[in-house]
N, C-alpha and C positions, 0 to 999 in steps of 0.2 A: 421147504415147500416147493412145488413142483407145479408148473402149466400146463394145464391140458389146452392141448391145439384145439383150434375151431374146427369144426363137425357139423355141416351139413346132411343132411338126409330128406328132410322134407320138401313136398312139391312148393315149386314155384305157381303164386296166382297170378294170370294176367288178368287184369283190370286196373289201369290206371291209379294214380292215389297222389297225395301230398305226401313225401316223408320230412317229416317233419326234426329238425336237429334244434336246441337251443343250448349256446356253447357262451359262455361264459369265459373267455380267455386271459388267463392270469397268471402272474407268476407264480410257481412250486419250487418249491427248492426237494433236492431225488438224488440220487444216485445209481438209479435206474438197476438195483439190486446186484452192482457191481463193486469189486475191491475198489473204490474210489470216494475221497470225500463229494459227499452232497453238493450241488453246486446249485447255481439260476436256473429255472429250465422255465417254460412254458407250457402251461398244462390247460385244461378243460374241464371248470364247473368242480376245479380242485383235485381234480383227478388227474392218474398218470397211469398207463399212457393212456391218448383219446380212445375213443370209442368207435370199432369198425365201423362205417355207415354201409347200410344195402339196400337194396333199391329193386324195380325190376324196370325195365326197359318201357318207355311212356310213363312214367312216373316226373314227377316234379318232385326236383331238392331244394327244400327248403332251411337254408341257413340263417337262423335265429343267431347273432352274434353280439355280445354286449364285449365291450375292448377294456379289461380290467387293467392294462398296463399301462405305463405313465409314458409311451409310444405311439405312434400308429400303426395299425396291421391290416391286415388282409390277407383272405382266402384262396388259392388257385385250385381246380379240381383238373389236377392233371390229364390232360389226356384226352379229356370233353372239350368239345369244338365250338361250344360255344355258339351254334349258328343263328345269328338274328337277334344275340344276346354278347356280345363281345364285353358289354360293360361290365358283366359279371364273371369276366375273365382273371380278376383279383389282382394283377401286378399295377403295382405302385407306382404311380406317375405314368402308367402308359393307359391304363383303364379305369380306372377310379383314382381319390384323393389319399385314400386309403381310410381305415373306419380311424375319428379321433380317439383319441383316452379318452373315457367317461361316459362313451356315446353308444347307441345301438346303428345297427342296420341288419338289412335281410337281404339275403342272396337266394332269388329264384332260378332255379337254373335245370331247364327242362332235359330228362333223360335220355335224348335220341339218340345213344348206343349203347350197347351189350359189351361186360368183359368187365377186365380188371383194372383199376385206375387207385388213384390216390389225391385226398387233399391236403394241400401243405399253404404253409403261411410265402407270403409272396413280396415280403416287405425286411428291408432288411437283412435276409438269411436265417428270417425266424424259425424255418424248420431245420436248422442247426440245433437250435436250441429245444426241439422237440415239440413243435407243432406240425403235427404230419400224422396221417394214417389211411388206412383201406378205404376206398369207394369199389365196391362191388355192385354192378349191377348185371343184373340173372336177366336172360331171354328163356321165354316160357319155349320158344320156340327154335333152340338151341341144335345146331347140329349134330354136336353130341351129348350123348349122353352117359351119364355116371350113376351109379349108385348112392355116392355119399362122397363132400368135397372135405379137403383138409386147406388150413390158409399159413402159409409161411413170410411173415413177414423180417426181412434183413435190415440192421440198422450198426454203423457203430456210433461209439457213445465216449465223446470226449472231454475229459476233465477241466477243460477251459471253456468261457461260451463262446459265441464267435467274436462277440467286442473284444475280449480279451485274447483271441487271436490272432485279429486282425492287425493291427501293430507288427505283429511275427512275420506274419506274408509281405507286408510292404515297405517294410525297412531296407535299408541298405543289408547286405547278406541276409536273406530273406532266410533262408531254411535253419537259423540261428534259435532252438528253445523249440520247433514247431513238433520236435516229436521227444522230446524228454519227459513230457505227458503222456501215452498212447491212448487211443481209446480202447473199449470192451465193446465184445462182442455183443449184440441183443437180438433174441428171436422171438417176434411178436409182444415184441415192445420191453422184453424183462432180460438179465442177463441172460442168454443160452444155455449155461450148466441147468437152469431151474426148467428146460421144455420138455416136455411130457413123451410120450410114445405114442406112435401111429397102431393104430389097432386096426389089422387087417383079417376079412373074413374071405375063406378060402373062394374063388372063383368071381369074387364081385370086382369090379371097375370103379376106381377113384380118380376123380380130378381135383389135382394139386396144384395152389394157385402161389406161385412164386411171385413175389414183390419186393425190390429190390428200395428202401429210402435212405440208402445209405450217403455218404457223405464226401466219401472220396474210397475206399478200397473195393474191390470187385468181391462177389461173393459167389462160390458154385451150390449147386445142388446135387446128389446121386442117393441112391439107394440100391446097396450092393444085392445083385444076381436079378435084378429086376430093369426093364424096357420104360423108358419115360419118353412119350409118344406128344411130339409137341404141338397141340390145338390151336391155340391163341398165343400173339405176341403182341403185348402195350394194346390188347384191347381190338386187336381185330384177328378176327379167325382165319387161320391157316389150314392147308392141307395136311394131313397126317406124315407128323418126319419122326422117325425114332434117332434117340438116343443116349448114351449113358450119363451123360450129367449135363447141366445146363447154368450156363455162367452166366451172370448178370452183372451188367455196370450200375451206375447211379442211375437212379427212376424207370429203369427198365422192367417188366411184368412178361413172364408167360405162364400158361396152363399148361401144365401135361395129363395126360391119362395114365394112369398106370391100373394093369389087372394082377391081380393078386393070384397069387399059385392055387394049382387046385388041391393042393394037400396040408396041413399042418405040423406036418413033422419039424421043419426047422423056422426060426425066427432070424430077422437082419437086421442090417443096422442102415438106417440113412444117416448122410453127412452131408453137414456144411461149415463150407470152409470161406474162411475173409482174408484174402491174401492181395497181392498184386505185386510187379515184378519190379514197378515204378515207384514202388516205396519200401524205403528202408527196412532190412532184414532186422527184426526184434523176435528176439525167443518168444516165442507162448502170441504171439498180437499177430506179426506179420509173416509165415504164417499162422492164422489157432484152427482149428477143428474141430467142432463139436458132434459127438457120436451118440445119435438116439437111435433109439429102438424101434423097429417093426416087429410091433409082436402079432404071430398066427394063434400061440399055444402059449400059454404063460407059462406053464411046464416044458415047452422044448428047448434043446439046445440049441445054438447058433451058428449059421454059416458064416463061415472063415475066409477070409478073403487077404492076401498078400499087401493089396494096394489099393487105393482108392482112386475112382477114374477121375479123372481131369480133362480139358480140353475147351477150347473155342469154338462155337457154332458156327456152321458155315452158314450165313445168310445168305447166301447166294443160293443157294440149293434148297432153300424154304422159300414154297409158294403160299401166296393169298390164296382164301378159297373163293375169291370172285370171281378168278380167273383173269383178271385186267392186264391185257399183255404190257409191257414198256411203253411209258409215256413216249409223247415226240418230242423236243424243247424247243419253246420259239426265244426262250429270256437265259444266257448264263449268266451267273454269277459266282466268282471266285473268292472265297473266305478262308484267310489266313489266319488259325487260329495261335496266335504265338503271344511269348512277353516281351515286354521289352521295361526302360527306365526312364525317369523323369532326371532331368538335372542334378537335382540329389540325390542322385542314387537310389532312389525308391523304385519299387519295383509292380510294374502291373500287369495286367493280362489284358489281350485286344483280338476283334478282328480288323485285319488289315492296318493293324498300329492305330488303331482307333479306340480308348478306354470308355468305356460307357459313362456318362454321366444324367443325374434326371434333369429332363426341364425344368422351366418352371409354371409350364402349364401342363395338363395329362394329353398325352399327345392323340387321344382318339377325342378329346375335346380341340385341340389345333386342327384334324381333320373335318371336324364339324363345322369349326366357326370362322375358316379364311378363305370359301367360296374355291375360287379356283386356282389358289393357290398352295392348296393342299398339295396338287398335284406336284409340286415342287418339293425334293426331298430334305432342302434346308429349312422349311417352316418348320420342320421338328426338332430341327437343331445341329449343327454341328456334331455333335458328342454323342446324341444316339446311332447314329450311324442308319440311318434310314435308308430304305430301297424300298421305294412304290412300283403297284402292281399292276398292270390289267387285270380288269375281270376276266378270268377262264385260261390265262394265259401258261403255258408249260412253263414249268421255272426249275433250269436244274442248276443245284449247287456244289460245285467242286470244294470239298471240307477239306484243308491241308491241317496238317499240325506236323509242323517241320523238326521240332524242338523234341526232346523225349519225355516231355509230359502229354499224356492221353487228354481225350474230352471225349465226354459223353454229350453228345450237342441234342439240346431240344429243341423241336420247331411248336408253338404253341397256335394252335387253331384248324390244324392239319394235321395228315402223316402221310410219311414220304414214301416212292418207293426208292430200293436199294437197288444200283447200277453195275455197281463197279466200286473195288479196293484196289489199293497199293498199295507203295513205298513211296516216299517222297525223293527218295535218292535213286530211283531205279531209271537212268537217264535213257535207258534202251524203250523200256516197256515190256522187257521180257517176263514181268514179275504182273502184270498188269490181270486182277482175274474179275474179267466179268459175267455180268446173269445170263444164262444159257437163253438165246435166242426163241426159242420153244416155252419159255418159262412165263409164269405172271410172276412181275417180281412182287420179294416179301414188303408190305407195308407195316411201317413201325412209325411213334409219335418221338423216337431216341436214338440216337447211333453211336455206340463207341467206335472215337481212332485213338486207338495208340501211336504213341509216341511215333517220329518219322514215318507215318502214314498218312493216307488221305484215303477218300470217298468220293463219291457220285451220285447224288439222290435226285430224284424228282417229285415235284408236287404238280397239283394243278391249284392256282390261285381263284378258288372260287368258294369262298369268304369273307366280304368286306370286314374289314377289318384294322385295327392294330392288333399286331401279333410279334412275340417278342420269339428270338432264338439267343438260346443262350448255352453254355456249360452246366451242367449238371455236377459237376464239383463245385458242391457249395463255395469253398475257398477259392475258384477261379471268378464262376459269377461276383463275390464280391470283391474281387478286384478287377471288374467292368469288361468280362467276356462275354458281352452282350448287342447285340443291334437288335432292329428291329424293321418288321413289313409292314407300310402301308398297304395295305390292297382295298384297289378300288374304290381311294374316299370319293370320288365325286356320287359311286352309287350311295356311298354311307351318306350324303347328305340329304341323301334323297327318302332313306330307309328306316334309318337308324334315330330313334327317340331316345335320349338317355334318360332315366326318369331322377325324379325331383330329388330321390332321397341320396342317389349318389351324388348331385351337386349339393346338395346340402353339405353332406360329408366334406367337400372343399372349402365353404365358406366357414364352415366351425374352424378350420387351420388358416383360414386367409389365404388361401393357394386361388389364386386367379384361374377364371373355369372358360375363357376365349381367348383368342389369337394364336399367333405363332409360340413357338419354343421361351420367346423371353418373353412372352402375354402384350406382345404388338402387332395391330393391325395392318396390312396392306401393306404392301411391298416388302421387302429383304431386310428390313430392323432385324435384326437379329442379337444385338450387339450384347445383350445383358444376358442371352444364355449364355450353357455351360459351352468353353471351346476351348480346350487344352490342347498343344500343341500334339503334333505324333509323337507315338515313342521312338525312343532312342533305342536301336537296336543294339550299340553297345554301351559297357556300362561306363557310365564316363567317372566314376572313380575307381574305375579297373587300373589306370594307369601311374 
């Protein structure tokens, strides 16, 4: 059996609407049509994989959710801003209680951008386990235009779930069992070997929507003798940049354009590849390749190519199409994203030697209910790792990852632009490359650094909010590569209603819905949150 990719062709309608989802979230047990035994997964209304959602721009999403697992979960719709609505921002202990076992609730959460996103479980590492898929939403009034879309979605797919991983990542000799499992490759949600071919008709224009929910390996795109012309990145529109293939980290999205030849004599091949350089060379996984078909002619032969292109996008040289030159910054911040170890030699992930832990109240409920002590970054607690924001305020953040493992870092409720890369060893600054003066820099909701590298982004903090930054390698986030931004609660208390049914959602768990971090009022009590000391940058049973 074989997939055919998704195919758009029909007009977008604007006018407004409800779309309506009713998701049932419960265990499957799958194998996701891979050489691998069946294992736990998380699936929807019994089905595998979910259901792409689409939408068009002024639209309201409507998530119908009943939580069939004997857990709690929640919704994130990556990449939506959530504005004037942060409570349906889905993460666990920072925006809701999360939904109970047994229980429903509904997520309204109004359209106000165009592009490619995704919704995934926000509790846990549940889209580990395969709760995650496309949020597409179409602008009738699109700058470009295409003929007919194709949707590629990139996943891989591990024979263990993450409970049963997690032990592997934070024991002493962490990388002990974590890949004598691999995972398989999956294209739009089913192993890869089973995906269909692109049918292209001579002279017409396609946009191809790349979405990366992968897990931890990187994934490229190309399609040999053909121009991939990049539109959109994570959801906002870009200037026209061409080229030969385009690489995606974890939760990263872009559009390309590609036009189709004006003749049928020869048929190609696109590829994609799941590799990375940071993870263990295994025949056939790290890296695999899978080789479908552009067909023009069902009957023509195919053009022949030596090699397949590969290569890294230069963000720097992709502009927004707003044209928004370089922020100014009035606020830095330095975030060091590295691991380090606890006493026993376990092992975790930090910024700034800081492990994430939850409160024990939702921290956009501590900005609600401790008046003016919100403003204080320890009412959330020690162990989130809090930095509060002014309203409007420039905030740029210096991303290090000194160590040779990458992160794909998410800022939730925003997008950044992109300043400046390096090295983190380059003591001169010879190696120092930044956005060309002249340029709007490119806005993205994601940024990979690799290994010994670092970044320079900026935002503008004009979203009251909690908003969580975190790794995009599932396996980092949960081993607590995580902080989080107040912005602006004193406006949040002034703005921000949370409605009845998400504290309900806390009282069915008994999760206390005011005060600070350990759910006490007025002054610095703090003492019953979470407060682990820093890591130990070395490992203290190395010796």
């Amino acid at each position: 059996m074989r997939f055919s990719l998704g195919l758009l062709c029909s007009l977008v309608v604007a006018q407004a609407k409800d779309v309506v989802e009713n998701w049932d979230i419960g265990f499957v047990t799958t194998n996701r049509g891979l050489d691998q035994p069946a294992r736990k997964s998380i699936g929807v209304n019994g089905q595998f994989p979910l259901p792409v959602v689409e939408a068009v721009l002024g639209d309201t999403l409507i998530l119908n959710v009943r939580n069939s697992l004997d857990v709690p979960t929640s919704l994130h719709a990556h990449g939506i801003h959530q504005f004037g609505t942060n409570y349906y921002d889905g993460v666990y202990m920072v925006t809701e209680c999360g939904v109970a076992p047994g229980s429903n609730f509904t997520y309204e959460i109004p359209l106000m951008q165009a592009g490619t996103f995704w919704i995934h479980g926000h509790t846990s590492e549940q889209n580990y386990d395969g709760l995650q898929t496309t949020l597409i939403v179409y602008n009738p009034k699109d700058s470009y235009s295409a003929d007919c879309e194709y949707l590629f979605v990139f996943e891989d797919w591990w024979p263990l779930t993450f409970m049963e991983t997690y032990p592997l990542l934070t024991e002493p000799n962490p990388t002990a069992g974590l890949f004598d499992s691999p995972p398989g490759m999956l294209i739009n949600g089913a192993n890869a070997n089973l995906t269909g071919p692109i049918d292209f008709v001579a002279g017409n224009t396609y946009r191809i929507r790349l979405v990366s929910m992968s897990s931890f390996p990187l994934f490229e795109f190309t399609i040999d003798d053909h121009e991939l012309q990049i539109i959109e990145v994570d959801g906002v529109a870009t200037k026209p940049y061409n080229t030969s293939v385009v690489r995606l980290a974890p939760a990263e999205r872009t559009s390309v354009l590609v036009t189709a030849k004006e003749t049928t004599t020869l048929n190609y091949q696109y590829h994609v590849t799941m590799f990375g350089d940071f993870l263990p060379a295994i025949p056939g996984v790290f890296p695999s390749t899978y080789n479908g078909s552009v067909v023009y002619d069902a009957d023509a032969p195919f053009f022949e190519v030596e090699t397949i292109a590969t290569g890294f996008l230069d963000e720097l040289a992709i502009e927004s199409l707003d044209d928004e030159p370089a922020l100014v910054p009035d606020h830095h911040i330095y975030l060091n994203a590295t691991s380090g170890f606890h006493e026993d030699g376990s092992t975790f992930e930090s910024f700034n030697q800081i492990t994430y832990k939850y409160p024990l109240v939702p921290s956009i409920l501590s900005a609600l209910t401790t008046g003016d002590m919100a403003t204080s970054p320890i009412t959330y607690g020690p162990d989130t790792n809090t930095h509060v924001l002014k309203y409007g305020e420039i905030i740029e953040m210096l991303l290090w990852s000194p160590t040779n493992l990458p992160h794909p870092i998410h800022l939730h409720g925003h997008v950044f632009q992109i300043i400046e890369k390096g090295f983190t060893n380059d003591t001169t600054g010879q190696y120092r490359n930044q956005v060309p003066a002249t340029n709007a820099p490119l806005k993205r909701d994601t940024i990979f650094i690799p290994g010994e590298e670092y970044a320079i982004v900026r935002f503008r903090a004009n979203n009251p909010g909690l908003w969580s930054l975190h790794c995009h390698i599932t396996w980092h986030s949960g081993m607590g590569l995580i902080m989080l931004f107040a912005s602006a609660p004193e406006m949040m208390q002034e703005s921000v209603q949370v409605p009845d049914a998400v504290l309900e959602q806390c009282r069915l768990q008994g999760i206390l819905t005011s005060g600070n971090a350990a759910g006490n009022n007025g002054g610095f009590n703090y003492a019953a949150a979470p407060n682990d000391p820093y890591l130990l940058v070395e490992d203290p049973l190395s010796n």
